[in-house]
ZAROTOR-673975 format. One record per atom (N, C-alpha, C, CB): residue in one letter; x, y, z. Coordinates in pm, whole numbers, plus 50000, padded with zeros to 5 digits. Glycine has a CB too. Example, Ala and Ser with C-alpha at 12.3 -4.5 7.8 and 13.67 -1.06 7.14 Angstrom:
A513194943150780 A512304955050780 A513204967050780 A511314955350905 S512854977550708 S513674989450714 S512905000350787 S514084994050572 
This chain:
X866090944721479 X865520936421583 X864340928721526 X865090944921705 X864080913021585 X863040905621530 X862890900221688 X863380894421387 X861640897921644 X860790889721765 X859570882621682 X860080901521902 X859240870221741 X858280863121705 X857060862421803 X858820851421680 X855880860721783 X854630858421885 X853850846221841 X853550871421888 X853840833421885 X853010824421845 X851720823521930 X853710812721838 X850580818321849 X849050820821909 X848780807021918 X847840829721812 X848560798022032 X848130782022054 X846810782222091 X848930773722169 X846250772522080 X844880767322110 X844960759922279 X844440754821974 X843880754622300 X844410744222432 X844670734022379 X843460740222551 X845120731422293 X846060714622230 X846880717222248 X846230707622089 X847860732022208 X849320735722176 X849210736622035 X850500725022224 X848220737721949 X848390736521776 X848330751021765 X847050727221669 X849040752521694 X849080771421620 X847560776621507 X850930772521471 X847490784021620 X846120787621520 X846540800321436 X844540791921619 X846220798721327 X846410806021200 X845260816621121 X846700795021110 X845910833621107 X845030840121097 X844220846721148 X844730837021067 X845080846221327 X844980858021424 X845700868521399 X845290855121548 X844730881721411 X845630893721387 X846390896121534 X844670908021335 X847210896421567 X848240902221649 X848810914621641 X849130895521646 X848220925021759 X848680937321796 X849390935921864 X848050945421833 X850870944721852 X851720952222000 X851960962521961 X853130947022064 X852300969022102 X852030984422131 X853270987522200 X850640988422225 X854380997822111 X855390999422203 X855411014622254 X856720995122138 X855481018922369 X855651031222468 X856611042322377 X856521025922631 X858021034422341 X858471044622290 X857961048322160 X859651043522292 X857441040722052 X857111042621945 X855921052521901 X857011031821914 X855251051422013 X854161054122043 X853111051121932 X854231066222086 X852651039321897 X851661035921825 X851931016821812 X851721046221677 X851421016521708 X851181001321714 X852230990921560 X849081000021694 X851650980521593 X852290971421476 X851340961021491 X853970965821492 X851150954521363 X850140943321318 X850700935121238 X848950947521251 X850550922821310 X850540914721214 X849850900021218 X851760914221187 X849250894321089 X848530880721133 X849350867021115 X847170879221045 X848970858821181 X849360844121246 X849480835221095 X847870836721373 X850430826521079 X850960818020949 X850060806720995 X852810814020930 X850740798020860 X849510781120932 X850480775221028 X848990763620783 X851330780421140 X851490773921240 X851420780721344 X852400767921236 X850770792421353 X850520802621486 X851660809221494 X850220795721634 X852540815421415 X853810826421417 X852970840621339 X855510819321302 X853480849321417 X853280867021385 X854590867221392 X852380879221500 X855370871021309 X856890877221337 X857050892821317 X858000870221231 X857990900921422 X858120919121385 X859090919521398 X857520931421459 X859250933321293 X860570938821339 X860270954021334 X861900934121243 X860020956821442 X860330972321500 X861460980921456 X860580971821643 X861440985821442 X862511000121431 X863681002021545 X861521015021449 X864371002921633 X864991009221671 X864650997921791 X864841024021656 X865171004021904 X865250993122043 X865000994022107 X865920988822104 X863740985722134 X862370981822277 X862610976022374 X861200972922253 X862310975522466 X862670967222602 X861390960322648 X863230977422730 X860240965722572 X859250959422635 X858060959322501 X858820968122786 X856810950222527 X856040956022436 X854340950522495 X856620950522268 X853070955022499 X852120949622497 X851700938922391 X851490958122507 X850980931222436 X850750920522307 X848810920422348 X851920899522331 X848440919522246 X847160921222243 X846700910722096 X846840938922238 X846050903822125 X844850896022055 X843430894722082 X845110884722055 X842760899621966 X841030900821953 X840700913822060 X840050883322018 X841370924522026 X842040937522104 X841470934322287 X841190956222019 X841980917722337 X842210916322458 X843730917522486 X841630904622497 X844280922222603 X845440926422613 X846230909222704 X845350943722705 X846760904922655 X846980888222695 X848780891322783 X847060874122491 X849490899122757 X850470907022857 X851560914422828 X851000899622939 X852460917722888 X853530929522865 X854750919022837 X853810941723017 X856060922122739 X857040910922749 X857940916722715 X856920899022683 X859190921722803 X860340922822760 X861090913022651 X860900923222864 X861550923822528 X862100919022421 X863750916222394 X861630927322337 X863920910122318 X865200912222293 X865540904022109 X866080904722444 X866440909822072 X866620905321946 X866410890021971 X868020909821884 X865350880721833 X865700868821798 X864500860021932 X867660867121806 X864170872522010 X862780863222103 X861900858522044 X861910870022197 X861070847922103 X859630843722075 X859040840122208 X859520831221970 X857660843122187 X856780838222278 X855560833122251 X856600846022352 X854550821922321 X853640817822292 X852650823322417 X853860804122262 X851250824622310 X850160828122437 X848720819022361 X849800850522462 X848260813522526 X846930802822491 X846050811822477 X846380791222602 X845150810722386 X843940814022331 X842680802822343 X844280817022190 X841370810522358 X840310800822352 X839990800022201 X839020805022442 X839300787122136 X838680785122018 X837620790721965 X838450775522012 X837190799522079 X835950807222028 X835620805421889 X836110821622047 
């Protein structure tokens, strides 16, 4: 299984070199990974999730049912 997480600014430009946490229930622990120069974190988990927390700058930004080959984007401030 793969899933992608992209991190945008308020332009829509991918900001690069955010660490990106998710947290899956069954796994029980975490996965990391940081943002490319176009705002992509890509994972691949182990075995088969239905859901996962997504967390950046350990704020929790929301919950997202997965499925092989997903992506999702979440706005971030420029802080």
């Amino acid at each position: 299984m793969e899933f992608s997480i992209r991190i945008i600014d308020e332009d829509g430009d991918g900001v690069s070199d955010i660490k990106v946490s998710v947290s899956f229930d069954s796994l029980g622990g975490w996965l990391e990974e940081f943002t490319d120069s176009d705002g992509w974190a890509t994972f691949e988990p182990s075995g088969h999730h239905v859901s996962c927390k997504v967390y950046v700058r350990d704020e929790l930004l929301g919950e997202v049912g997965i499925e092989d080959g997903d992506t999702f984007s979440f706005n971030i401030d420029s802080d």
